[in-house]
C-alpha positions as CSV (number, residue, x, y, z in Angstrom):
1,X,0.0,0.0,0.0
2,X,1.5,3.2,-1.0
3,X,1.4,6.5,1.1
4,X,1.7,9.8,0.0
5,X,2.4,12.1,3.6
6,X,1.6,15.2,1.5
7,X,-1.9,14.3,0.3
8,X,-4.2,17.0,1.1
9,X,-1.8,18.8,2.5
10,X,-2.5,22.4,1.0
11,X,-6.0,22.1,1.9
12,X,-4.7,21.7,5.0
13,X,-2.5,25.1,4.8
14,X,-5.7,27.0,3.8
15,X,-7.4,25.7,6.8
16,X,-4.5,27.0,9.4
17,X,-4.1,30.2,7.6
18,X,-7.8,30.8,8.0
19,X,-7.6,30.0,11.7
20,X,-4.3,32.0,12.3
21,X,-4.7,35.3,10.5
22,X,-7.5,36.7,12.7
23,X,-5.5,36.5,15.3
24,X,-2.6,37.6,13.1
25,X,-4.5,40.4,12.5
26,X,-6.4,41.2,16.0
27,X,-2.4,41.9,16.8
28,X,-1.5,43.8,14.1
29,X,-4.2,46.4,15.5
30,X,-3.5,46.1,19.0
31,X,-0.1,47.0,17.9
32,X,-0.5,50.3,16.0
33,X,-3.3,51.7,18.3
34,X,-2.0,50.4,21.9
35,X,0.3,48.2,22.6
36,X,3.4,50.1,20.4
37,X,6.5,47.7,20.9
38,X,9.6,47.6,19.8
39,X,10.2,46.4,16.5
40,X,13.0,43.5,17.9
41,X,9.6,42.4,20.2
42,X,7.3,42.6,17.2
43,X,9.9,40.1,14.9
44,X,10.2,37.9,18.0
45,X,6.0,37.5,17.4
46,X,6.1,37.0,13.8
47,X,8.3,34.4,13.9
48,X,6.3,32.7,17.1
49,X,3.5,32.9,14.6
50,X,5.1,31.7,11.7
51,X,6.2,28.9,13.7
52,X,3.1,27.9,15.3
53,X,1.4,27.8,11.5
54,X,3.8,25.2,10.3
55,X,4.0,23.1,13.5
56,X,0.1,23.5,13.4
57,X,0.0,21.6,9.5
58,X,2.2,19.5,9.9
59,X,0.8,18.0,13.1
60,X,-2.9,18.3,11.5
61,X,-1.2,16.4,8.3
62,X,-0.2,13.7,10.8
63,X,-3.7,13.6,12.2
64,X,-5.1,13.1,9.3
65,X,-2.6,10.3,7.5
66,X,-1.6,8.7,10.8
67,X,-3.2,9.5,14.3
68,X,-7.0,9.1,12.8
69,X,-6.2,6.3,10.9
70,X,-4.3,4.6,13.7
71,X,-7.1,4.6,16.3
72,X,-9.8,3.3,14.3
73,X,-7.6,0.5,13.4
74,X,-6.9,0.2,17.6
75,X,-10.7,0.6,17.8
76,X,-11.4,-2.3,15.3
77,X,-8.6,-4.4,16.7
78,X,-9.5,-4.7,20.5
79,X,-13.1,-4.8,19.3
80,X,-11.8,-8.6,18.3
81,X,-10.3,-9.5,21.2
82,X,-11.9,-12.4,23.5
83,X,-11.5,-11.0,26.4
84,X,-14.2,-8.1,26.3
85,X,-13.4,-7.0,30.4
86,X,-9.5,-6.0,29.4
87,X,-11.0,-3.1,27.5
88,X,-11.7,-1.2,30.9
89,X,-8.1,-1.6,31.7
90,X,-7.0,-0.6,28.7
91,X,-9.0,2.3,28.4
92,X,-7.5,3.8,31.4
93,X,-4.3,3.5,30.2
94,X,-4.9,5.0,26.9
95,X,-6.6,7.6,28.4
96,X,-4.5,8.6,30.7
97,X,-1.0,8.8,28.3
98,X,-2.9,10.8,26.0
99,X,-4.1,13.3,28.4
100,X,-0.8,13.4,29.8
101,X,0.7,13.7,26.5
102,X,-2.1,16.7,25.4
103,X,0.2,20.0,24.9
104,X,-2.9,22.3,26.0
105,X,-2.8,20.6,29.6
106,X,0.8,21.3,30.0
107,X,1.2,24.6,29.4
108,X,-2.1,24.7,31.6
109,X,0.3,23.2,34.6
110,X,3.3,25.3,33.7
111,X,0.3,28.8,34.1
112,X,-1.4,27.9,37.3
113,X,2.0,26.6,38.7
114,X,3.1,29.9,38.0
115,X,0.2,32.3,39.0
116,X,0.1,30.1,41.9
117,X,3.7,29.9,43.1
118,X,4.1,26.6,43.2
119,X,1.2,26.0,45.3
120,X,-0.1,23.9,43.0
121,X,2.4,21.9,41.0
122,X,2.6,20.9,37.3
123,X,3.0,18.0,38.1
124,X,0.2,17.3,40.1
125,X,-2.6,19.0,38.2
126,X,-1.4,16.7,35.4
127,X,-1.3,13.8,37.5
128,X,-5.1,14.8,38.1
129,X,-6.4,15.2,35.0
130,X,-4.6,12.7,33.2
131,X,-6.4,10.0,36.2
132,X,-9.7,11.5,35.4
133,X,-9.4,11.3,31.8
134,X,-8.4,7.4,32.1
135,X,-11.4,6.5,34.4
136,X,-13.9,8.5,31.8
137,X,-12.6,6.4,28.8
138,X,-12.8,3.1,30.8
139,X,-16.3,4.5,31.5
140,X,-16.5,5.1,27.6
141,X,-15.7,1.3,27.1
142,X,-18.1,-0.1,29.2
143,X,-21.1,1.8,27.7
144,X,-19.9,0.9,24.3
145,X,-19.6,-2.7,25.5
146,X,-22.8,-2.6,27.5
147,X,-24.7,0.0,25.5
148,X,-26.0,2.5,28.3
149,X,-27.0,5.3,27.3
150,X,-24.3,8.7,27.8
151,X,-26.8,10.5,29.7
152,X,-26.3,8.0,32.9
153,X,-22.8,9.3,32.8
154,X,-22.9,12.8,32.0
155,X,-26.0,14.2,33.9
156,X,-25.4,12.5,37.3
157,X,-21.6,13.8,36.8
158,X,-22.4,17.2,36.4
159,X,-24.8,17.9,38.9
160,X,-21.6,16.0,41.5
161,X,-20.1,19.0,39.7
162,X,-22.4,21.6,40.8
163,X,-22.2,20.2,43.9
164,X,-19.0,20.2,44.7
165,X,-18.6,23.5,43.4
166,X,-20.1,25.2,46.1
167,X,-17.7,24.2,48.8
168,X,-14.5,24.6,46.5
169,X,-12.4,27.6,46.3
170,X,-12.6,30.2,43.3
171,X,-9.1,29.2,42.5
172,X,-9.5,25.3,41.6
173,X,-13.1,26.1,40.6
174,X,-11.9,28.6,37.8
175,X,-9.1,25.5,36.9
176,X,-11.6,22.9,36.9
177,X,-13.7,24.4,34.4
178,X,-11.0,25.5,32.1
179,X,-9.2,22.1,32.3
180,X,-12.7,20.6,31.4
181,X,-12.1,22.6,27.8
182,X,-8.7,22.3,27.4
183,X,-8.5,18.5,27.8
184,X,-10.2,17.9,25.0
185,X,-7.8,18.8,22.4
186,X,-6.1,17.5,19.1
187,X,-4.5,14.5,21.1
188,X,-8.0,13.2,22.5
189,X,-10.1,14.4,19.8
190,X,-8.5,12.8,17.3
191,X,-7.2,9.4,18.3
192,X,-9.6,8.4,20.7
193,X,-12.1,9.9,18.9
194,X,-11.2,7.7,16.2
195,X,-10.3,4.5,18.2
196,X,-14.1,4.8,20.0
197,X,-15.8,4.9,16.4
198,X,-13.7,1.8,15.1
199,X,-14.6,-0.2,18.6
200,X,-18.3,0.7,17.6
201,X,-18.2,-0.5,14.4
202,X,-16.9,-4.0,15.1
203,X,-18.9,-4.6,18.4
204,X,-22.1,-6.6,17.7
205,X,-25.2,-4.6,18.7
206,X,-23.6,-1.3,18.3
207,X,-23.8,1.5,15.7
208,X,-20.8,3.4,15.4
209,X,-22.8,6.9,14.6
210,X,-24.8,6.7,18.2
211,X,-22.1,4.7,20.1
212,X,-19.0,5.8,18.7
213,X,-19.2,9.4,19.9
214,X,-20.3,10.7,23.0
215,X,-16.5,10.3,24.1
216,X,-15.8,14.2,24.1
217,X,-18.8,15.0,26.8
218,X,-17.1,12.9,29.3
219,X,-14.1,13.5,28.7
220,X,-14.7,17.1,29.3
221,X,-16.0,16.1,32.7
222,X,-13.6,14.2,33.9
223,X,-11.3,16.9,34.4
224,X,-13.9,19.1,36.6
225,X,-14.3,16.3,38.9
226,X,-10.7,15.6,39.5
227,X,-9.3,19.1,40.1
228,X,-12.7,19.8,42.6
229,X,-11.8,16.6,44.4
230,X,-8.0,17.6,44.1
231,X,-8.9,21.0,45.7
232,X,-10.7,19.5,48.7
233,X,-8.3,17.6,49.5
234,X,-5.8,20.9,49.4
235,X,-8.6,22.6,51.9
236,X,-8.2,18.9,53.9
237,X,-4.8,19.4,54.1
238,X,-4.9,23.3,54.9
239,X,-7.5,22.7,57.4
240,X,-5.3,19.8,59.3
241,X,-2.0,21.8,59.4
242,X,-4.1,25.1,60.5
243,X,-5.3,22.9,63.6
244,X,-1.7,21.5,64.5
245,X,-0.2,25.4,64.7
246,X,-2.9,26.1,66.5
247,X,-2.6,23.1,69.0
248,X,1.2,24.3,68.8
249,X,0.7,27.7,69.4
């Protein structure tokens, strides 16, 4: 079988220049009517832009010859195998690499770590996510395996949501609901994406248009229940060192 890696690949240029030049632009007048800097400052920009337009196409080339094909071939292959329960576990696993794997999420860690002085580490808010992402896509497998419907998932888990909400502090709140959003970016959206509709399409009973997807609205919510749960335990662990200086004191 022969492979081109270039097929469709100027359509794909058209599409990332159409995304990028708003923004492109949106700068261009921010520049001349407020923000006025230096020309060194400006180049340093341009080139960030130009950069991010070609790491953009080429990574959306690979999405399209490679990542998407990829996963639905996954998808197709463990929808053969005997063993149906070794899904769940590999689910998680799956899940949990490609969250931690998702650029969005880490320059996510490397901005709260930092507006937060290291309150709140990289490294754990990653560690979070990427958990919660794994237990949604085992979740994924067993509704495509059993066929439940998405809504058992997705309305009881946002009204925990709500709920714990209203005890958690602005500060992992705010994260929670942005991590929600960001999580579900080019690596999730593509490959599992893809992998989900493949397991669909093999598995006897299921139809990959109303099975296969679906994926997205939990993995969006897995993130907002991990960083909630994360953030009550950081007000546990205030909470218990407050009491011994006090006892101390």
């Amino acid at each position: 079988m022969s492979l081109n890696i270039f097929d469709g690949f100027g359509t794909v240029l058209y599409e990332v220049a159409q995304a990028l030049l708003p923004l492109l632009l949106c700068f261009f007048i921010f520049q001349i009517f407020f923000l006025k800097l230096k020309i060194k400052r400006v180049a340093d920009i341009l080139v960030g832009f130009a950069l991010t337009y070609a790491g953009l196409a080429i990574f959306l080339q690979g999405v399209n010859i490679g990542f998407m094909p990829v996963g639905e071939i996954m998808g197709e292959r463990l929808g053969q195998i005997e063993h149906k329960w070794l899904l769940i576990p590999i689910g998680f696993i799956l899940g949990f690499f490609t969250a931690y794997a998702e650029p969005a999420l880490t320059v996510l860690g490397q901005q709260v770590e930092k507006v937060s002085a290291g309150y709140i580490s990289r490294k754990a808010l990653l560690l979070t996510i990427s958990i919660g992402v794994g237990l949604s896509i085992s979740l994924m497998m067993i509704r495509v395996l059993v066929g439940f419907s998405i809504w058992y998932f997705v309305l009881p888990g946002y009204l925990l949501a709500f709920y714990l909400a209203r005890g958690s502090s602005k500060l992992f709140t705010a994260i929670a609901f942005d991590s929600g959003g960001i999580v579900t970016g080019p690596m999730i959206a593509t490959f599992m994406l893809a992998m989900f509709v493949g397991l669909a399409s093999v598995t006897e009973g299921r139809d990959p248009l109303t099975d296969g997807f679906g994926m997205i609205a939990l993995v969006a919510l897995a993130p907002i229940l991990s960083v909630l749960i994360l953030g009550k335990l950081f007000q546990k662990s205030e909470g218990k060192n407050d009491v011994r200086a006090h006892s101390r004191s």
